[in-house]
N, C-alpha and C positions, 0 to 999 in steps of 0.2 A: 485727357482726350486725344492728345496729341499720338502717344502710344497705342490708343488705340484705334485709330485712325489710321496709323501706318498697318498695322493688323490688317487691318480690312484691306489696306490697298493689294498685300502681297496675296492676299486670299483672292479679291477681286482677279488679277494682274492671273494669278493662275486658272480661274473660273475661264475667263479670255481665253485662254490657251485652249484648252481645253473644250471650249468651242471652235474657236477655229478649226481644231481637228477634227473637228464632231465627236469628242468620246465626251459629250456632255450625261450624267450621269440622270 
């Protein structure tokens, strides 16, 4: 779980971004 947990966060971490800028998809 742990593994994939961090999965999710770097996915999450980039979703962020990606808002922030607005090029949400």
């Amino acid at each position: 779980l742990e593994r994939v947990r961090k999965g999710q966060e770097v996915v999450h971490s980039a979703a962020d971004v990606r808002k922030s800028l607005g090029l949400d998809d």
